[in-house]
C-alpha positions as CSV (number, residue, x, y, z in Angstrom):
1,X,-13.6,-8.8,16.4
2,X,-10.5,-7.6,18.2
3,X,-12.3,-8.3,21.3
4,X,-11.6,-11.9,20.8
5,X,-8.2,-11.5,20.8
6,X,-7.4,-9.0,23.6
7,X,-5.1,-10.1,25.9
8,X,-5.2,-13.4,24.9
9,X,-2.8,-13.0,21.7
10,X,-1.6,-10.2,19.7
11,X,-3.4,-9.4,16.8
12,X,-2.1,-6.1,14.6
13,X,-5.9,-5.8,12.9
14,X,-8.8,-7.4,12.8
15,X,-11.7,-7.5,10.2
16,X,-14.8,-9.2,8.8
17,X,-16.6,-8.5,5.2
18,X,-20.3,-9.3,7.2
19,X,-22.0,-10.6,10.0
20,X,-23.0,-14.7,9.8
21,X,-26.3,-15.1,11.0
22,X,-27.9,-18.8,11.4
23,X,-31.0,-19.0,9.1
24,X,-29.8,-16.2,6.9
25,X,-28.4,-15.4,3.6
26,X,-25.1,-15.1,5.6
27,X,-25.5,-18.4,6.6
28,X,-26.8,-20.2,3.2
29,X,-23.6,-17.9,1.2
30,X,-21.4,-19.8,3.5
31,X,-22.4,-23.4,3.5
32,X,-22.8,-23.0,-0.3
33,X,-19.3,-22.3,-0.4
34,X,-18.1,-24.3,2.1
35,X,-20.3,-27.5,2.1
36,X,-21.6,-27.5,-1.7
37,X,-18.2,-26.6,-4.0
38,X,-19.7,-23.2,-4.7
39,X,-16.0,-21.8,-4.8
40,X,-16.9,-18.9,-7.2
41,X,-18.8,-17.6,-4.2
42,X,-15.0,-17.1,-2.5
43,X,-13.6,-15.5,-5.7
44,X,-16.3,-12.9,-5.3
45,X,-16.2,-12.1,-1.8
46,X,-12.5,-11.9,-1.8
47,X,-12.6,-9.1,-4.9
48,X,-15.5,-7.7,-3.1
49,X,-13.1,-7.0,0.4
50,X,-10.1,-6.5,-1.2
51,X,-11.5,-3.1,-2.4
52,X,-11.8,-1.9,1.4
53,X,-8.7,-3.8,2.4
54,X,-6.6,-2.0,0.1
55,X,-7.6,1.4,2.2
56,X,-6.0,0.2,5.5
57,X,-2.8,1.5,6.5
58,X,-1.3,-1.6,8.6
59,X,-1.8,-3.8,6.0
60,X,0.4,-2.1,3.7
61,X,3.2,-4.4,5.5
62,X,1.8,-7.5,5.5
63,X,4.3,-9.9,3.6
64,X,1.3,-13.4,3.0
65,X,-1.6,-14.3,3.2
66,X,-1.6,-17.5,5.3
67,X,-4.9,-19.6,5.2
68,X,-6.5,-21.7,7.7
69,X,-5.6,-24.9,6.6
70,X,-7.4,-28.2,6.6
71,X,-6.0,-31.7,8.1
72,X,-4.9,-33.7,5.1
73,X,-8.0,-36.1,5.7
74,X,-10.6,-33.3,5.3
75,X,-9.2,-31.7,2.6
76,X,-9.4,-35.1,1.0
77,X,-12.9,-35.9,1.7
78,X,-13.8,-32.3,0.7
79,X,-11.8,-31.9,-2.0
80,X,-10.7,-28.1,-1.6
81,X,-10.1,-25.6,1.3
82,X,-13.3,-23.0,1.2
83,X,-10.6,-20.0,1.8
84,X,-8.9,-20.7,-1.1
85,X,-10.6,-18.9,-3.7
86,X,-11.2,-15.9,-0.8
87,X,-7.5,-16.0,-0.5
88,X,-6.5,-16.1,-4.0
89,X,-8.7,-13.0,-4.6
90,X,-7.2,-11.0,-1.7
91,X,-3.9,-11.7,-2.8
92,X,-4.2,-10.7,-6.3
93,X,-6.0,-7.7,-5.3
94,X,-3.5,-6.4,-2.5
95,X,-0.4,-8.1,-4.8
96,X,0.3,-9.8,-1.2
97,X,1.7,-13.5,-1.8
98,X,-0.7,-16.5,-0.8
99,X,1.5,-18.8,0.8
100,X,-0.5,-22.6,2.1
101,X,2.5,-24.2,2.9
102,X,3.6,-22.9,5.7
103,X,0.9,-23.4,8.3
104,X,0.0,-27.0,8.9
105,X,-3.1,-28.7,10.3
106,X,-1.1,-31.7,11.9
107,X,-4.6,-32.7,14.7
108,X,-7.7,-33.9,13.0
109,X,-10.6,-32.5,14.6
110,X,-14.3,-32.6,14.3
111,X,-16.2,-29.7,12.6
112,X,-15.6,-27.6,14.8
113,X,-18.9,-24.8,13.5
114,X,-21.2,-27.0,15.6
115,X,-18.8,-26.3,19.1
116,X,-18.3,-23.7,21.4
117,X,-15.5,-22.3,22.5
118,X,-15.1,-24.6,25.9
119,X,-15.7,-27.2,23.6
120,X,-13.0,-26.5,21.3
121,X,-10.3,-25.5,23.9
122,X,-11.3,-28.9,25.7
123,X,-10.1,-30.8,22.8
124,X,-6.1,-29.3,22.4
125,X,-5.0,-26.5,20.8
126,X,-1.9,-28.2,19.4
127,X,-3.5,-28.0,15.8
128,X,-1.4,-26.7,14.1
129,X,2.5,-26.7,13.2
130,X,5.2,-24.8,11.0
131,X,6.8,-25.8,8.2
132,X,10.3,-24.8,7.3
133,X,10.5,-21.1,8.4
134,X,14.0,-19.8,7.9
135,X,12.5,-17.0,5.2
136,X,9.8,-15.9,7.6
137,X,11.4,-14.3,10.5
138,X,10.4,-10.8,10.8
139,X,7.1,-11.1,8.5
140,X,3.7,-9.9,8.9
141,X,1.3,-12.5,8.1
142,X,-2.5,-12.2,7.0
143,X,-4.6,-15.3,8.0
144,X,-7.2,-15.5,7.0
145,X,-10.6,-18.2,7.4
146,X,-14.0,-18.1,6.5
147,X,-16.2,-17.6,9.8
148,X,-14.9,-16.2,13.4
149,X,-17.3,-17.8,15.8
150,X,-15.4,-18.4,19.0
151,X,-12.1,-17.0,17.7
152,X,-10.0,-20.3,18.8
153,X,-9.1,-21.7,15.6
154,X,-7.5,-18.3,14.8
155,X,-6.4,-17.8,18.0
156,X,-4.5,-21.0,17.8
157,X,-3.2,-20.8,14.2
158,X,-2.0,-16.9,15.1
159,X,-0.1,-18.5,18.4
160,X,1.7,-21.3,16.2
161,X,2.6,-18.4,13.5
162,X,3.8,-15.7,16.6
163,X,6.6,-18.7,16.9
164,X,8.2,-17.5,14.5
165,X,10.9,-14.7,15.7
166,X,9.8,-11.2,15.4
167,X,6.4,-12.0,13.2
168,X,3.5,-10.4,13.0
169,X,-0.7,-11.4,12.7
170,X,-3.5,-9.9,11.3
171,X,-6.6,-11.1,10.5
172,X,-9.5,-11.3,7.9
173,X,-12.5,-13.4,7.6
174,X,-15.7,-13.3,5.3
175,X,-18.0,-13.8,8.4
176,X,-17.8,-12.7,12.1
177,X,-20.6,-14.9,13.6
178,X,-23.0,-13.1,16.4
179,X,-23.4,-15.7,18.7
């Protein structure tokens, strides 16, 4: 995973709980959760990493966990962010704060699981914006999101949260997609 990210932004850590594969359990845990309300499925697979989380040195120091948020109109039509739960569980696990205020979706985009990474850069990658930040300077943020395919949504969000003087990004995510 920390390939993705290489050069391109700084990343203190980088993991995944397993491997999405299309036309595989991977696959049909995810779209439960994400396309069918199965949010109990996040609960579980946040518990579930937290155990191995809690091991890793570095992120002893992170101050939130920061999901990837949805544009207002999504989040409307599907009623919940699928990271939520995943979130929630991490935090009470690692007693880390989950903060979803301060990173903002502010661009509507298409799915974006159907697009490669062209693709996605193509579109913008002026997704996202900050709320009121004057009590994160100096913070070490874990964001979080349910698959890394391409790495540009987090690669974007991580940019937008590096704006903030002197912070720091790491990142989790149930799935790490291998294509």
């Amino acid at each position: 995973m920390a390939q993705k990210f290489k050069g391109i932004v700084p990343i203190e850590f980088t993991a995944s709980l397993f491997y999405f594969v299309k036309n595989h359990f991977s696959q049909e845990i995810i779209h439960q959760l994400k396309y069918k309300g199965n949010q109990p499925i996040g609960t579980m697979l946040g518990y579930w990493f937290a155990e191995d989380l809690k091991e890793v040195p570095i992120l002893q120091s992170v101050d939130y966990i920061i999901p990837i948020p949805l544009h207002p109109k999504r989040l409307k039509k599907r009623g919940y962010n699928q990271v939520e739960t995943f979130g929630k569980a991490l935090s009470e696990v690692l007693d880390i704060p989950y903060c979803d205020k301060l990173l903002i979706k502010k661009t509507h985009t298409e799915t974006q699981s159907k697009k490669n990474k062209l693709e996605r850069q193509s579109e913008t990658s002026d997704w996202f914006a900050l709320n009121d930040t004057s009590e994160f300077t100096g913070k070490h943020f874990l964001l979080i999101d349910d698959v890394l395919t391409t790495g540009f949504t987090l690669e974007t969000a991580s940019r937008t949260l590096l704006q903030i003087p002197n912070s720091k990004v790491s990142i989790v995510t149930m799935a790490y997609a291998l294509y």
